[in-house]
Kinemage of the C-alpha trace (Angstrom):
@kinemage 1
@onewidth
@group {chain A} dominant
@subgroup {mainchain}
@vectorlist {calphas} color= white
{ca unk a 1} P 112.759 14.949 19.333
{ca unk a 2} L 115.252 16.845 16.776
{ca unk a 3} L 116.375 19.900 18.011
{ca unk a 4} L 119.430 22.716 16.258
{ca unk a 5} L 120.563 23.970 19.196
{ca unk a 6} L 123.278 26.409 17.427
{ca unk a 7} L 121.133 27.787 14.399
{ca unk a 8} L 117.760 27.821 12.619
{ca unk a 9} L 117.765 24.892 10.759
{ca unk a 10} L 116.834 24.785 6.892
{ca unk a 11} L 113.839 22.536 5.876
{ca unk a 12} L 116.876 19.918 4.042
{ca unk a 13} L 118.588 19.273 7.326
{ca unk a 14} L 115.430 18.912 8.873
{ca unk a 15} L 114.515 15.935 6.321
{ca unk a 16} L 117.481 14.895 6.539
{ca unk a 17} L 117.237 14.273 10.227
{ca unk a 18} L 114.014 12.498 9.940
{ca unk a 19} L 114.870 10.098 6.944
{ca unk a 20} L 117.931 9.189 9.029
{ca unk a 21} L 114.986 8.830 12.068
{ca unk a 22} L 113.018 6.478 9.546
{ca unk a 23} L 115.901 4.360 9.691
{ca unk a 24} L 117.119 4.042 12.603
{ca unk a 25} L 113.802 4.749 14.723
{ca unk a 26} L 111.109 3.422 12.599
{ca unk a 27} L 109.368 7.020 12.933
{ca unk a 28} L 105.936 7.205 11.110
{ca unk a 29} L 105.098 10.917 12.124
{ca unk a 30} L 106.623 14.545 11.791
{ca unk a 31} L 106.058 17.244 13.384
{ca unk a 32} L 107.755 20.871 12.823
{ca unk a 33} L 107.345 23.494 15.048
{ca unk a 34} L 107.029 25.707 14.760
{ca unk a 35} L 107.829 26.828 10.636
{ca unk a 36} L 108.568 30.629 11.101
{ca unk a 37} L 111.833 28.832 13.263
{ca unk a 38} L 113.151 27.355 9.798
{ca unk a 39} L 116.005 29.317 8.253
{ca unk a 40} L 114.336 30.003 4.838
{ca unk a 41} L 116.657 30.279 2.124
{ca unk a 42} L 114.118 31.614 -0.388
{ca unk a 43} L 116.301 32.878 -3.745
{ca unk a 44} L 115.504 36.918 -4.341
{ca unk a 45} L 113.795 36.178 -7.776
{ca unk a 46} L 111.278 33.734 -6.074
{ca unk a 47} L 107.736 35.274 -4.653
{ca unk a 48} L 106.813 34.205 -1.388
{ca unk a 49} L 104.012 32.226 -2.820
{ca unk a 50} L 106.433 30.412 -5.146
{ca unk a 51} L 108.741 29.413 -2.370
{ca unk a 52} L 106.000 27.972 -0.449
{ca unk a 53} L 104.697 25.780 -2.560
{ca unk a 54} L 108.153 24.501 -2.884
{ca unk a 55} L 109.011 23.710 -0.224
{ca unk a 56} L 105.391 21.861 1.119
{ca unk a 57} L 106.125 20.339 -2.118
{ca unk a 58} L 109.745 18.549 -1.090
{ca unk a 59} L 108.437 17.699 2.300
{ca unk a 60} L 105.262 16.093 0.371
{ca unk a 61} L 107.480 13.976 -1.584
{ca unk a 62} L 109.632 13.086 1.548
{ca unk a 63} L 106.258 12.164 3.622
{ca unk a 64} L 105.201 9.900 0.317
{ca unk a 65} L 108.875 7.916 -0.065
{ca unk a 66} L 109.217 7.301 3.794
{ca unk a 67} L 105.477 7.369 4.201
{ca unk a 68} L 105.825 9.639 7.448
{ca unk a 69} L 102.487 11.652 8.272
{ca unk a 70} L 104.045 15.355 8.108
{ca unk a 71} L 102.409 18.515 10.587
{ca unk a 72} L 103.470 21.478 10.137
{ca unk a 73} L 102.547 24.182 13.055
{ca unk a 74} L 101.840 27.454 11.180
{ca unk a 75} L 100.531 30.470 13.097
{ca unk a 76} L 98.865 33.290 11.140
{ca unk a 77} L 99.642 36.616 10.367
{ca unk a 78} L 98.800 39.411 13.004
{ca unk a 79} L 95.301 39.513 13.200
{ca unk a 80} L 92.885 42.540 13.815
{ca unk a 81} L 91.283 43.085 17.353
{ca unk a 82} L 87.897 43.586 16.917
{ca unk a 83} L 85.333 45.404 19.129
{ca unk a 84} L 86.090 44.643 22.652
{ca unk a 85} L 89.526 43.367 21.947
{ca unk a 86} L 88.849 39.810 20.616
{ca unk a 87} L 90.751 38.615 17.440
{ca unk a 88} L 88.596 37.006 15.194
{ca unk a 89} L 88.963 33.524 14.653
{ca unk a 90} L 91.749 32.597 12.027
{ca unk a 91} L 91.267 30.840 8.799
{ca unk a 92} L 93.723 28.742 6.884
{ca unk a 93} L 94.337 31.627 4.572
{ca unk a 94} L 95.580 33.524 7.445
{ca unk a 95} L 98.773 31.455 7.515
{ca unk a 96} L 101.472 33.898 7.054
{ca unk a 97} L 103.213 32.858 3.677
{ca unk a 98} L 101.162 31.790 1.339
{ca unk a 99} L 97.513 30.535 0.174
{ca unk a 100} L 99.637 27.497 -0.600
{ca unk a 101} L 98.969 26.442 3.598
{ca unk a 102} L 95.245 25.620 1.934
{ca unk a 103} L 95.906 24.632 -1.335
{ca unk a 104} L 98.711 21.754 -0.694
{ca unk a 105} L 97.523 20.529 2.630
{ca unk a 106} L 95.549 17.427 3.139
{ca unk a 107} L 94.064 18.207 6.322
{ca unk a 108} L 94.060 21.775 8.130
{ca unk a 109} L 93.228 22.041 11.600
{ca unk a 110} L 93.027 25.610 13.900
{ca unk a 111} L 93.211 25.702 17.359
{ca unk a 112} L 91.916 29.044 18.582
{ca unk a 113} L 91.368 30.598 22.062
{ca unk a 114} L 90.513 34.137 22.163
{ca unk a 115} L 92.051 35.637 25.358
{ca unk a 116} L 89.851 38.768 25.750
{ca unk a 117} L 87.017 35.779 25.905
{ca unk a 118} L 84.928 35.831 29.051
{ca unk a 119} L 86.133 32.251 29.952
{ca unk a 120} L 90.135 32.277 28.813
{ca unk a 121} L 90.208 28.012 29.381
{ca unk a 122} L 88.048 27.333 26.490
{ca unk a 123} L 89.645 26.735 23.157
{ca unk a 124} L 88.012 25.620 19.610
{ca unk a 125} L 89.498 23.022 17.459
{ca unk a 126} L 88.311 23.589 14.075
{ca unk a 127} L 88.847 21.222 10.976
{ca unk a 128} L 88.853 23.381 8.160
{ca unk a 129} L 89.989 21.011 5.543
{ca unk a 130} L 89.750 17.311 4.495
{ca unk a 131} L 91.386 16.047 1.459
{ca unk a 132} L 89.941 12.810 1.458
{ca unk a 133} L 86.687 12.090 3.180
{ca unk a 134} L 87.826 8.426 4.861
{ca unk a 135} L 90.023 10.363 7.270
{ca unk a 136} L 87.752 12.692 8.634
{ca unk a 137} L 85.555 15.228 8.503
{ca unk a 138} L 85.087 19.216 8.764
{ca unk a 139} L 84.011 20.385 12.164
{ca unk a 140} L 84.526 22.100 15.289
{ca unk a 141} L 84.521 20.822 19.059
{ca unk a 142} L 85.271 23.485 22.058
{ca unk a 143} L 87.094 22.237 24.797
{ca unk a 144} L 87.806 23.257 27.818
{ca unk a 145} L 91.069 23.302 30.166
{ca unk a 146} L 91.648 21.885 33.668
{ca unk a 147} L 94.208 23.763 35.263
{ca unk a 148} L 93.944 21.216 38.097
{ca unk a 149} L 94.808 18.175 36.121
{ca unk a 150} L 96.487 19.730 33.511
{ca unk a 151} L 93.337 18.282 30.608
{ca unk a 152} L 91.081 18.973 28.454
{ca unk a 153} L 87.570 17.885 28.279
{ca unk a 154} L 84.877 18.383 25.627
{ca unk a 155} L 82.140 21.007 26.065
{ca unk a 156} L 79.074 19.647 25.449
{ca unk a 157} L 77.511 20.662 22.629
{ca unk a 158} L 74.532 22.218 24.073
{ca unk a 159} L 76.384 23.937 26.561
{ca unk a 160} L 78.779 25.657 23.904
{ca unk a 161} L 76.019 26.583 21.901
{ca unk a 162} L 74.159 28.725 24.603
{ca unk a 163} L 77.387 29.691 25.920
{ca unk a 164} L 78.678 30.693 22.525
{ca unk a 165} L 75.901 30.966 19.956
{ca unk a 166} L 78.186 31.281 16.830
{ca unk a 167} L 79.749 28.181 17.764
């Protein structure tokens, strides 16, 4: 675990953290969460898109050199209540920031639950995106939560489908 405890931290002192963590620790894996924490530094003559694709681009190159599996956690922009209060379910584009979230990633995953939902412990994992087709596949499994042992288990896939048709 890295943690700034005194300020936001920019994405440089957050790689530079982790290559020390490569090492000293061995680490393989990254995670950062969540990104609207990082103090972005993003020059005034730079669009929002540009700065983006920067920066996934330096932590790209850092994941390839130490060859550290990167995650980012991204939430999206506000989204729109629909009829009855649910919020549709978010797409990668939805990432505030940038269309870059779909175009540089290798794998995109959202994790939805809809809390206006008649059953508020089931959640959807959705693979949206899979650069390269040995590592996985698109898909989506619902899941729901055991507040008793603190798990999730699998819906099976019949049940979720007369539960929730559109699933």
């Amino acid at each position: 675990m890295i943690r700034f405890d005194d300020e936001a931290p920019t994405i440089e002192a957050i790689l530079e953290k982790a290559r020390a963590a490569v090492m000293r620790h061995g680490i393989r894996g990254l995670v950062i969460d969540p990104y609207n924490e990082i103090e972005h530094r993003r020059p005034a003559n730079m669009t929002e898109t540009e700065y983006v694709s920067q920066l996934l681009g330096k932590v790209k190159r850092f994941a390839q050199q130490y060859g550290v599996h990167v995650w980012f956690v991204a939430y999206p922009a506000k989204m729109q209540c629909e009829k009855g209060g649910s919020r549709p379910v978010p797409t990668l584009y939805d990432i505030s920031g940038s269309a870059n979230w779909v175009n540089k990633a290798d794998i995109g995953v959202v994790i939805h639950r809809d809390v206006a939902e008649k059953d508020p412990t089931r959640i959807e994992i959705q693979v949206r995106k899979v650069r390269f087709k040995s590592v996985g596949k698109i898909g989506t499994v619902a899941l729901r939560w055991d507040r008793v042992t603190g798990r999730y288990a699998e819906i099976p896939a019949a049940k979720a489908a007369r539960a929730y048709p559109d699933v």
